[in-house]
C-alpha positions in Angstrom: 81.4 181.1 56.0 83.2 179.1 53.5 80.5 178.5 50.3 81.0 174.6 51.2 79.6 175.3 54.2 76.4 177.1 52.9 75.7 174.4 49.9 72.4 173.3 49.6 72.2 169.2 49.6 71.3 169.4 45.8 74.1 171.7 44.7 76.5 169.2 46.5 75.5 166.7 44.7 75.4 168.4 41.8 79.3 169.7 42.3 80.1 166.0 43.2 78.4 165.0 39.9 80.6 167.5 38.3 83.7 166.3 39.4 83.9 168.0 42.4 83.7 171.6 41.0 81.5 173.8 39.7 80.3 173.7 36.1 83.0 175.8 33.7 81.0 177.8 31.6 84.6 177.1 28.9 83.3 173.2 29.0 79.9 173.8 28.5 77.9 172.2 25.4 77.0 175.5 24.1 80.4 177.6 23.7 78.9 179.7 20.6 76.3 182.6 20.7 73.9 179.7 19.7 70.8 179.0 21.9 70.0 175.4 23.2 66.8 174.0 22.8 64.3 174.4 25.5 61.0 172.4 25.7 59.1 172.3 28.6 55.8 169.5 29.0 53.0 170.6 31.1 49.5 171.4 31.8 47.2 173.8 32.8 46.3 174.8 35.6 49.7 174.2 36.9 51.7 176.5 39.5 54.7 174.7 39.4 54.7 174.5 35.0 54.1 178.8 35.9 57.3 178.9 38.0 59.4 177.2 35.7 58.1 179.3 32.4 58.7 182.2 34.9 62.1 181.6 35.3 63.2 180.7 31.9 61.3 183.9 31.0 63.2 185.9 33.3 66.7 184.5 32.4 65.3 185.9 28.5 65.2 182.1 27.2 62.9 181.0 24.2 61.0 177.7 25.0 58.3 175.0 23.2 56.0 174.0 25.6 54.2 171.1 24.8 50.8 170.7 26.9 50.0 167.2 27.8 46.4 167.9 29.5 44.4 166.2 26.0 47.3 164.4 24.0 47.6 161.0 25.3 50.4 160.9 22.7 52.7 163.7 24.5 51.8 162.7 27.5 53.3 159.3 26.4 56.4 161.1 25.1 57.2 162.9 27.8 56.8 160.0 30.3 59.1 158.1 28.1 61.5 160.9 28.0 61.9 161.7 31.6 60.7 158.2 33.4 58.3 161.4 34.9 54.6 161.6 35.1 54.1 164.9 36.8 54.5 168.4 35.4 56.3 170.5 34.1 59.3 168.3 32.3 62.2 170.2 31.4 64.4 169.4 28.2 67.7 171.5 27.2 68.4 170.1 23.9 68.0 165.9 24.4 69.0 166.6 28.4 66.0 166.2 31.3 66.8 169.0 33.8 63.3 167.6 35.7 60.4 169.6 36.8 60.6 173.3 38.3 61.9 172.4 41.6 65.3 170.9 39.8 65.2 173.9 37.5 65.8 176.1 40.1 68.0 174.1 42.2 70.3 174.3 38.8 69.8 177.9 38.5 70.5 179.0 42.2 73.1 176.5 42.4 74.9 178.8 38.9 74.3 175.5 36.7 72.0 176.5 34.2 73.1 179.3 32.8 76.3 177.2 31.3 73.7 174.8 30.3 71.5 177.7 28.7 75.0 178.4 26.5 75.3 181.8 29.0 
């Protein structure tokens, strides 16, 4: 089956985003050994702020996370950020990926490692 075929609604519109093809690791931001920033805003308990430190974790990426359960002040930061109140945020560098669910939509899709510098 051709991979068009078997593209997920999100990774279409992520390829269609991209100019109609998939993100070239050569064009990336990150073309050095040098790591992006990762900061990730959530709070506990939170299954969906565990997935996403999961995955980053997995994929060997260093992260900040910034908890927003008692600091009105990040919580205010991230919301102004990402337009987002809900939990986890994810940053690479000054980009909003979104919460978890985008994170690994990017990942399955083969979008975040070029935007991990990979």
């Amino acid at each position: 089956m051709p991979m068009a075929a078997t593209m997920s609604k999100a990774c279409a519109t992520l390829n269609f985003l991209n100019g109609g093809r998939a993100t070239d690791p050569g064009n990336a931001k990150h073309q050095s050994t040098t790591m992006p920033e990762v900061q990730i805003y959530t709070k506990t308990p939170c299954s969906y702020c565990t997935r996403a430190r999961n995955l980053l974790q997995r994929k060997g990426v260093e992260y900040t996370e910034i908890p927003v359960d008692h600091d009105p002040a990040q919580q205010q930061q991230m919301f102004e950020r990402s337009r987002r109140h809900t939990v986890p945020q994810v940053f690479i560098d000054d980009r909003h990926v979104g919460g978890y669910s985008d994170l690994a939509e990017l990942d399955s899709c083969g979008e975040l490692d070029p935007l991990l510098g990979r």
